[in-house]
LOMAR-110381 format. One record per residue: residue number from 1; x, y, z of N, C-alpha, C in turn; residue in three letters. Coordinates in Angstrom, 1 decimal. Last residue first. Layout:
<pts>
+-----+--------+--------+--------+--------+--------+--------+--------+--------+--------+-----+
|   n |    nxx |    nyy |    nzz |   caxx |   cayy |   cazz |    cxx |    cyy |    czz | res |
+-----+--------+--------+--------+--------+--------+--------+--------+--------+--------+-----+
| NUM |      X |      Y |      Z |      X |      Y |      Z |      X |      Y |      Z | ALA |
...
+-----+--------+--------+--------+--------+--------+--------+--------+--------+--------+-----+
</pts>
This chain:
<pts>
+-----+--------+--------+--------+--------+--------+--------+--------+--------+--------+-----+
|   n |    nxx |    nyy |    nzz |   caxx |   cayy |   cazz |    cxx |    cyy |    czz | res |
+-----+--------+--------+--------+--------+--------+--------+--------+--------+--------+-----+
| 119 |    6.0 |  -29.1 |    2.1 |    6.1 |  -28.1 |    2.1 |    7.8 |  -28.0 |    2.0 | UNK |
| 118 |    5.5 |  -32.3 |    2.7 |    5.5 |  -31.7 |    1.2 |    6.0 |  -30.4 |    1.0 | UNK |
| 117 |    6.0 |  -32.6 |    4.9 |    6.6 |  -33.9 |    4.3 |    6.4 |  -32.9 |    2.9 | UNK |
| 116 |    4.1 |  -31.7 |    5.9 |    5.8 |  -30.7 |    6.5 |    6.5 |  -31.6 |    5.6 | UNK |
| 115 |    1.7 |  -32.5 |    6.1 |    1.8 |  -31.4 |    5.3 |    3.1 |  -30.7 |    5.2 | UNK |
| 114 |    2.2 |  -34.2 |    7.9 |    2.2 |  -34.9 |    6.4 |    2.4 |  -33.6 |    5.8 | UNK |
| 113 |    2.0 |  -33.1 |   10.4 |    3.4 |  -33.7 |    9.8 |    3.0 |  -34.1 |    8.5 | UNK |
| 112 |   -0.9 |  -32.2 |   10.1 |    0.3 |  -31.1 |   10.2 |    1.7 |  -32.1 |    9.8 | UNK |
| 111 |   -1.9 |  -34.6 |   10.6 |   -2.1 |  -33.7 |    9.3 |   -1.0 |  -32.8 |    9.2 | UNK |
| 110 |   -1.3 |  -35.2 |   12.7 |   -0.5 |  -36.2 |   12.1 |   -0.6 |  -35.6 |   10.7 | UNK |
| 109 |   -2.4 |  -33.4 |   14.6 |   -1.2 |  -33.2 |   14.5 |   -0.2 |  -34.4 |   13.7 | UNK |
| 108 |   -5.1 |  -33.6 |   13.5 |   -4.4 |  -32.7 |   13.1 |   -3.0 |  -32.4 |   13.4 | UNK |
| 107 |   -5.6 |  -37.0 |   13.1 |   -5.4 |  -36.4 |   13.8 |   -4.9 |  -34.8 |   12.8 | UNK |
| 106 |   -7.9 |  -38.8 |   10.7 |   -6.4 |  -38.0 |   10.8 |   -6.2 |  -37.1 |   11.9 | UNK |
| 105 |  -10.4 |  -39.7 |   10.2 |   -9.9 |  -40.2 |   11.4 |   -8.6 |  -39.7 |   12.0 | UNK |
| 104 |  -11.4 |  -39.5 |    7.8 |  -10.3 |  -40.4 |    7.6 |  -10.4 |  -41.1 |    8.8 | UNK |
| 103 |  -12.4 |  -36.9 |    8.2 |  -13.3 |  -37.7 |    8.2 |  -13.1 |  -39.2 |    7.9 | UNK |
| 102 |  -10.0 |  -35.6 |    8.0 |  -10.7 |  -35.6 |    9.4 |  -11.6 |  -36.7 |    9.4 | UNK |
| 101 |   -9.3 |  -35.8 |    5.6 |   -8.6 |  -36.4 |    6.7 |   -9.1 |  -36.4 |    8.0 | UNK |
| 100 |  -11.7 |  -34.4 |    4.4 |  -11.5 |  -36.0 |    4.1 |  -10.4 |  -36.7 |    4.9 | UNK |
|  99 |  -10.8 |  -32.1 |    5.4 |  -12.3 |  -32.8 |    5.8 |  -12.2 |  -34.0 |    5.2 | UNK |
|  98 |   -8.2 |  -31.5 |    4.2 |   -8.5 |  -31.3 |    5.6 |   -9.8 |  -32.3 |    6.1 | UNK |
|  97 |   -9.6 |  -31.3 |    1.2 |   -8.1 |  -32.0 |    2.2 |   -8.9 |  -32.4 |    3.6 | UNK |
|  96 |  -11.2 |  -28.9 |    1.2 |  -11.9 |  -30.6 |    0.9 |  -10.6 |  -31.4 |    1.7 | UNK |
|  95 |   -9.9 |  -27.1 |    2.2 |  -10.9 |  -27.0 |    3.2 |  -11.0 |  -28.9 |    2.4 | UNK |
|  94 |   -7.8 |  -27.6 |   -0.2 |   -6.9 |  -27.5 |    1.0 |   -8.4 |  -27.9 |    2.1 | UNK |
|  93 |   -9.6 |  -25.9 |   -2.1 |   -9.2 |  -27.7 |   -2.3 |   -9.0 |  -27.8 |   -1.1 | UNK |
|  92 |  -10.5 |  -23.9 |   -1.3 |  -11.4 |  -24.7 |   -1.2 |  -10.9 |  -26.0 |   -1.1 | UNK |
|  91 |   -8.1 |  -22.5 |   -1.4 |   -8.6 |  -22.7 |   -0.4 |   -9.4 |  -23.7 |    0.1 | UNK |
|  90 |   -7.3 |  -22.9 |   -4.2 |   -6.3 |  -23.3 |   -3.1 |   -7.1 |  -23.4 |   -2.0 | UNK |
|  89 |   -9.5 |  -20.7 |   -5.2 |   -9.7 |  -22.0 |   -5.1 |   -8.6 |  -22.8 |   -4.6 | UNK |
|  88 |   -8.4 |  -18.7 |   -3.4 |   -9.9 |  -19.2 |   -3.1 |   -9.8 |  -20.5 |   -3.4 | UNK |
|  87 |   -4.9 |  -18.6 |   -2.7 |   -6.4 |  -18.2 |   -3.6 |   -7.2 |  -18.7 |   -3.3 | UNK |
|  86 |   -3.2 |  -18.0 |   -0.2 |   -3.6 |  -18.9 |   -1.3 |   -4.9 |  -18.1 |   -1.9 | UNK |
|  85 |   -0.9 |  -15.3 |    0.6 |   -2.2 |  -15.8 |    1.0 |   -2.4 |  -17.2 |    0.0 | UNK |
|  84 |    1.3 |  -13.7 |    0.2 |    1.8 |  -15.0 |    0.8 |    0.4 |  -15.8 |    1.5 | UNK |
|  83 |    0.8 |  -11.5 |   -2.5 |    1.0 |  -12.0 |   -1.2 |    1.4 |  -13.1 |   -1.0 | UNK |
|  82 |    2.5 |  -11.5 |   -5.9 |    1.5 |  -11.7 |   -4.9 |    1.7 |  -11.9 |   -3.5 | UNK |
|  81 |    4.9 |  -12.7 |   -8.2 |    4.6 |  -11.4 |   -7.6 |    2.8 |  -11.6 |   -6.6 | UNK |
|  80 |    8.0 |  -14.1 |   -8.5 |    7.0 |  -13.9 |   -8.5 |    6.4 |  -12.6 |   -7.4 | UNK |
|  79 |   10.5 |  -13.9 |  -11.1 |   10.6 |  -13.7 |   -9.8 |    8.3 |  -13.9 |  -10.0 | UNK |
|  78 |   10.9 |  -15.5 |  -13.2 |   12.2 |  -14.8 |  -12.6 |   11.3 |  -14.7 |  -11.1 | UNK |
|  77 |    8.7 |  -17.7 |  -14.9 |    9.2 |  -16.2 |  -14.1 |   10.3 |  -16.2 |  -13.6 | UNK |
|  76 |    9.7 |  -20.0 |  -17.3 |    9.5 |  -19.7 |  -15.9 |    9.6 |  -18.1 |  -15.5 | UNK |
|  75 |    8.8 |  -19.7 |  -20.7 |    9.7 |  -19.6 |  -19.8 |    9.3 |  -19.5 |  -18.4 | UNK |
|  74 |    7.9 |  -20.1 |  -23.7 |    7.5 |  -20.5 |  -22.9 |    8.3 |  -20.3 |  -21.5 | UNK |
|  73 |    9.8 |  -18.7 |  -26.9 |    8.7 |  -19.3 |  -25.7 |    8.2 |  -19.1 |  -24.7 | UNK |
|  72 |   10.5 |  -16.2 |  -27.7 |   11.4 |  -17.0 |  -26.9 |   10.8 |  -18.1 |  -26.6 | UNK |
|  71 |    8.6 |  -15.4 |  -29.7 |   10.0 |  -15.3 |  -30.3 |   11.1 |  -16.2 |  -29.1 | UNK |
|  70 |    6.2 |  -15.3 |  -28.7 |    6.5 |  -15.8 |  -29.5 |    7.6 |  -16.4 |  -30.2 | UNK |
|  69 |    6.0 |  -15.7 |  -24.7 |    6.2 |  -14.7 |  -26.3 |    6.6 |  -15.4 |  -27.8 | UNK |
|  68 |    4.7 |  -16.1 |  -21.5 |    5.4 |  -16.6 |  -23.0 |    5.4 |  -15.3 |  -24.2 | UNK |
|  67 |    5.5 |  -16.6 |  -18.1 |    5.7 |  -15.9 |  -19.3 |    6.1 |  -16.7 |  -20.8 | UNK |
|  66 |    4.2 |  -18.3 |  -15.4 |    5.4 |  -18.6 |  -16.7 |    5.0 |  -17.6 |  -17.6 | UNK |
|  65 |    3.1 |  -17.9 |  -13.6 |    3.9 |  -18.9 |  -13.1 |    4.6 |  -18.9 |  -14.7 | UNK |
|  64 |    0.1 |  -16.4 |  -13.9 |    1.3 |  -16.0 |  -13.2 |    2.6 |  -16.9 |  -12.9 | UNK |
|  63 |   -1.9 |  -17.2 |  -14.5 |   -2.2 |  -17.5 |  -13.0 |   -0.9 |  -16.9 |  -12.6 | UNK |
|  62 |   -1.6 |  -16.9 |  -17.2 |   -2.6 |  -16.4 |  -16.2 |   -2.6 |  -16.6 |  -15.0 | UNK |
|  61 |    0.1 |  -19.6 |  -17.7 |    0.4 |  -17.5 |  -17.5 |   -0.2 |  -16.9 |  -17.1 | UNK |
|  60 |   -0.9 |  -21.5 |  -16.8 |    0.1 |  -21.1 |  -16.2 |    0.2 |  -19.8 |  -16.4 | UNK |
|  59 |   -3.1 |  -21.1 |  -18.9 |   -3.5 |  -21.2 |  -17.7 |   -2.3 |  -20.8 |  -17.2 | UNK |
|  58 |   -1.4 |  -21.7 |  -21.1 |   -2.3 |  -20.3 |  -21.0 |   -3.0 |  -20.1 |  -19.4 | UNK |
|  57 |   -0.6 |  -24.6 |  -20.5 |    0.6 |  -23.2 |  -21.0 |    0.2 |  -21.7 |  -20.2 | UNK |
|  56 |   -3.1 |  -26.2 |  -21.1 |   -2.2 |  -25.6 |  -19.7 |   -1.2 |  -24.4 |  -19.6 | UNK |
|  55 |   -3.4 |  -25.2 |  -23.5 |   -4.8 |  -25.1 |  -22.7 |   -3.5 |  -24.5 |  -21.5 | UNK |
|  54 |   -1.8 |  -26.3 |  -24.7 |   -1.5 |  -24.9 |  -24.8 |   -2.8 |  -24.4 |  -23.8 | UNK |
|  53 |   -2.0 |  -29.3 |  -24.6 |   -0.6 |  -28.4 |  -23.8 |   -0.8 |  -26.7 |  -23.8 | UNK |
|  52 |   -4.4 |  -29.3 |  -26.0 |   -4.1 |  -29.8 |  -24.2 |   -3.3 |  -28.5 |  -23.8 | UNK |
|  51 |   -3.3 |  -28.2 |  -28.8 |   -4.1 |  -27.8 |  -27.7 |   -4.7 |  -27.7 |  -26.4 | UNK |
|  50 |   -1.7 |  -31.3 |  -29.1 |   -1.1 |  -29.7 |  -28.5 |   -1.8 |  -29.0 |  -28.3 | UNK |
|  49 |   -2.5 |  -34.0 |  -28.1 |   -2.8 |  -32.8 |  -28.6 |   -2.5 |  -31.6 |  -28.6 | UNK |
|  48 |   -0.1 |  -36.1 |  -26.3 |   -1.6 |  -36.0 |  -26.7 |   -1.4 |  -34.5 |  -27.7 | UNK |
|  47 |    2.4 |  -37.3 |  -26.0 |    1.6 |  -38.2 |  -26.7 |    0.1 |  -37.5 |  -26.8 | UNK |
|  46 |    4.5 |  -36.3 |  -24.7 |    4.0 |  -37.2 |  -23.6 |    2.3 |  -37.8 |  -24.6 | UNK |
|  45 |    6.1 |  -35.0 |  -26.5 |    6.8 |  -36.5 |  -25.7 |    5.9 |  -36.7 |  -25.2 | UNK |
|  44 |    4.3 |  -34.2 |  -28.2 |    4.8 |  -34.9 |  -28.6 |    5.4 |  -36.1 |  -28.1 | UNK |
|  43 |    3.7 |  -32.1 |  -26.5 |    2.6 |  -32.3 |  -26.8 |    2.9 |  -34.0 |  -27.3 | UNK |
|  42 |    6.9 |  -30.8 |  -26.2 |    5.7 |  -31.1 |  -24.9 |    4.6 |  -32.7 |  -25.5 | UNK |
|  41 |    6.4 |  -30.2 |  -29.1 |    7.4 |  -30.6 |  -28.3 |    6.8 |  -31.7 |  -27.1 | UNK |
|  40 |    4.4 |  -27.5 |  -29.3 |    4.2 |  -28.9 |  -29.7 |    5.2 |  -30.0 |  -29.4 | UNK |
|  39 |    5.0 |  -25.9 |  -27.1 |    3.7 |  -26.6 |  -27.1 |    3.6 |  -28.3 |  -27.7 | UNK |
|  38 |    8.7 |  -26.4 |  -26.2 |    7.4 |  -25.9 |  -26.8 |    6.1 |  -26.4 |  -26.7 | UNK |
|  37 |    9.3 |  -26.6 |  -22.6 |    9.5 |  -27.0 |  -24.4 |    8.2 |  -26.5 |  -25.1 | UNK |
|  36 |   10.8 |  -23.8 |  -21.0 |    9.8 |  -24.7 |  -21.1 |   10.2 |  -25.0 |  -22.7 | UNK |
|  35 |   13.4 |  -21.9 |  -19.5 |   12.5 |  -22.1 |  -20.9 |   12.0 |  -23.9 |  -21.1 | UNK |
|  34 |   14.2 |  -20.5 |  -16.8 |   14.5 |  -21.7 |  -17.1 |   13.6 |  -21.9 |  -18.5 | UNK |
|  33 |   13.3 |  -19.1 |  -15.0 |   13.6 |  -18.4 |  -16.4 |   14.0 |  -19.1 |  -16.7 | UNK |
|  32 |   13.7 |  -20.3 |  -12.1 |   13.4 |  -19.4 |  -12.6 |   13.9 |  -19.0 |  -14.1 | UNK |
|  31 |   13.6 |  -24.0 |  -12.7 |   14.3 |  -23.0 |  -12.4 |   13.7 |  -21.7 |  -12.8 | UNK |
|  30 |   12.4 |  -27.0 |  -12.3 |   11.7 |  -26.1 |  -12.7 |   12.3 |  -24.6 |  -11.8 | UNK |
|  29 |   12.6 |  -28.2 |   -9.0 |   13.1 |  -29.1 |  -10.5 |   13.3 |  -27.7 |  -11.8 | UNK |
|  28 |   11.9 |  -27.0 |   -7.0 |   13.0 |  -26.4 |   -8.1 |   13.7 |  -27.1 |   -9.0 | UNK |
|  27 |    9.3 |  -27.2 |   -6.5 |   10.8 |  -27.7 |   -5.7 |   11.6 |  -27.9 |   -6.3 | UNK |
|  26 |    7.8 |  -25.5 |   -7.4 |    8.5 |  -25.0 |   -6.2 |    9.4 |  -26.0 |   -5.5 | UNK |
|  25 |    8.2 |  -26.2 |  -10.6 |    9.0 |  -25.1 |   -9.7 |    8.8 |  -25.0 |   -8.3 | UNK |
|  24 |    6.9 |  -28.7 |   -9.9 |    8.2 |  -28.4 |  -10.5 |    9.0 |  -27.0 |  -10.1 | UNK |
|  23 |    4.0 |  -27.6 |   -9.4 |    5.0 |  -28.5 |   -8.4 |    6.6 |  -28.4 |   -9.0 | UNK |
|  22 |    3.7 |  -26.0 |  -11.6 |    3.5 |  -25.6 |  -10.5 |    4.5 |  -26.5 |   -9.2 | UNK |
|  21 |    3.9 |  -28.9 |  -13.7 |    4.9 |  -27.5 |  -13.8 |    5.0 |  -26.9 |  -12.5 | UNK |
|  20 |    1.9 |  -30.3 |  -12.3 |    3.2 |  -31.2 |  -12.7 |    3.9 |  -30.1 |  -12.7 | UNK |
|  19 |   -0.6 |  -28.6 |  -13.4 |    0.0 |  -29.0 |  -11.5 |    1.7 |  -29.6 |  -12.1 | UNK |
|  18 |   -0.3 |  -28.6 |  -15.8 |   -0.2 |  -27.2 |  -15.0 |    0.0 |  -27.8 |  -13.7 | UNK |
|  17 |   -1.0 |  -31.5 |  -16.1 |    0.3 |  -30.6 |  -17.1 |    0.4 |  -29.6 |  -15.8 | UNK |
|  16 |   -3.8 |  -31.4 |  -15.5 |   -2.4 |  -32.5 |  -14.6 |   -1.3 |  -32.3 |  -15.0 | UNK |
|  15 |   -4.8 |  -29.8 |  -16.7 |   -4.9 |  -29.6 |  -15.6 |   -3.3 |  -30.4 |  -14.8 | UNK |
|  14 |   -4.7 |  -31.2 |  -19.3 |   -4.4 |  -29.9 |  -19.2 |   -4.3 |  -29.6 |  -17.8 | UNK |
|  13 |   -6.3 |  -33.3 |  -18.2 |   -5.3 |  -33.7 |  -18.9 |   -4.4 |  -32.3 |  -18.7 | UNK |
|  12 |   -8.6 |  -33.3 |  -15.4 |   -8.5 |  -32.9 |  -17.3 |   -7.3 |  -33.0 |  -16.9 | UNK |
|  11 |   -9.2 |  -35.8 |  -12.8 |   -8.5 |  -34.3 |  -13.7 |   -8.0 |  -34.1 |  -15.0 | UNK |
|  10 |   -9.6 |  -38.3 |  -12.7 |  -10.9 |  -36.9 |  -13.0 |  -10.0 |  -35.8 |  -13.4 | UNK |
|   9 |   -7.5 |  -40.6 |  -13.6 |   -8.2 |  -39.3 |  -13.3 |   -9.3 |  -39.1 |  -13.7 | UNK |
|   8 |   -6.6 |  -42.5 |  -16.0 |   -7.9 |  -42.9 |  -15.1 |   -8.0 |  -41.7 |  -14.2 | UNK |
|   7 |   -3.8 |  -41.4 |  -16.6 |   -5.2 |  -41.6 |  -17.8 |   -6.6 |  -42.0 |  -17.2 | UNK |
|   6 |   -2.1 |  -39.3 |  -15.8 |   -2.7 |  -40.3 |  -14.7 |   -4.1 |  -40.5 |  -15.9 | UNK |
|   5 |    1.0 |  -38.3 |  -17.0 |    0.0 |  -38.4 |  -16.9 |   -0.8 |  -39.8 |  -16.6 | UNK |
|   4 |    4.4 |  -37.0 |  -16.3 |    3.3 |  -38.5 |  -15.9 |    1.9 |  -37.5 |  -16.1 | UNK |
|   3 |    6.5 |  -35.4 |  -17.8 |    5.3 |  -34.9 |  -17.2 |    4.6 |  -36.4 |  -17.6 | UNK |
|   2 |   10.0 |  -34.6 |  -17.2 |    9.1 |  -35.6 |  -17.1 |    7.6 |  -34.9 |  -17.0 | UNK |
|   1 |   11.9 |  -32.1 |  -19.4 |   10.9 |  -32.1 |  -18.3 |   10.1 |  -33.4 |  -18.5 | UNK |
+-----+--------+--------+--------+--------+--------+--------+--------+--------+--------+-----+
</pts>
């Protein structure tokens, strides 16, 4: 698994791990049940603290996007489980999106094609 980190961000370190995964699986770099590297593995190739990685790890399972257990690791769900709504904070980001392309000058029908380039 490549995971680029962006060292001049605002986004915690741990944060830019758990997007990198999330994006991974939905464009299926990142297979259902597919087994992640370990904490410290992870922690190793891309050079920081395994606490980072386990910060992100624990967030991914809370949020629902990877099961872990001691004895197997770290693994992708098999299947997921929730509506087909975003969460609040999905919301909020997507409302800041939107208003920084508007405030860009972005037509909504040039916003809608960029958004078909990722979906």
């Amino acid at each position: 698994m490549v995971i680029i980190l962006n060292d001049v961000s605002d986004v915690p370190v741990y944060q830019q791990i758990r997007n990198q995964i999330v994006i991974g699986i939905s464009d299926g770099r990142l297979q259902p049940g597919e087994k992640l590297p370990t904490v410290r593995a992870l922690a190793e190739e891309i050079g920081i603290n395994s606490m980072t990685v386990n910060k992100a790890y624990q967030l991914l399972k809370q949020e629902g996007y990877i099961l872990t257990d001691k004895r197997n690791g770290a693994r992708v769900r098999e299947t997921f489980e929730g509506g087909k709504s975003l969460s609040g904070e999905s919301r909020e980001l997507l409302q800041r999106i939107i208003s920084e392309a508007k405030i860009g000058g972005m037509s909504k029908e040039e916003f809608i094609r960029e958004c078909e380039k990722y979906f």
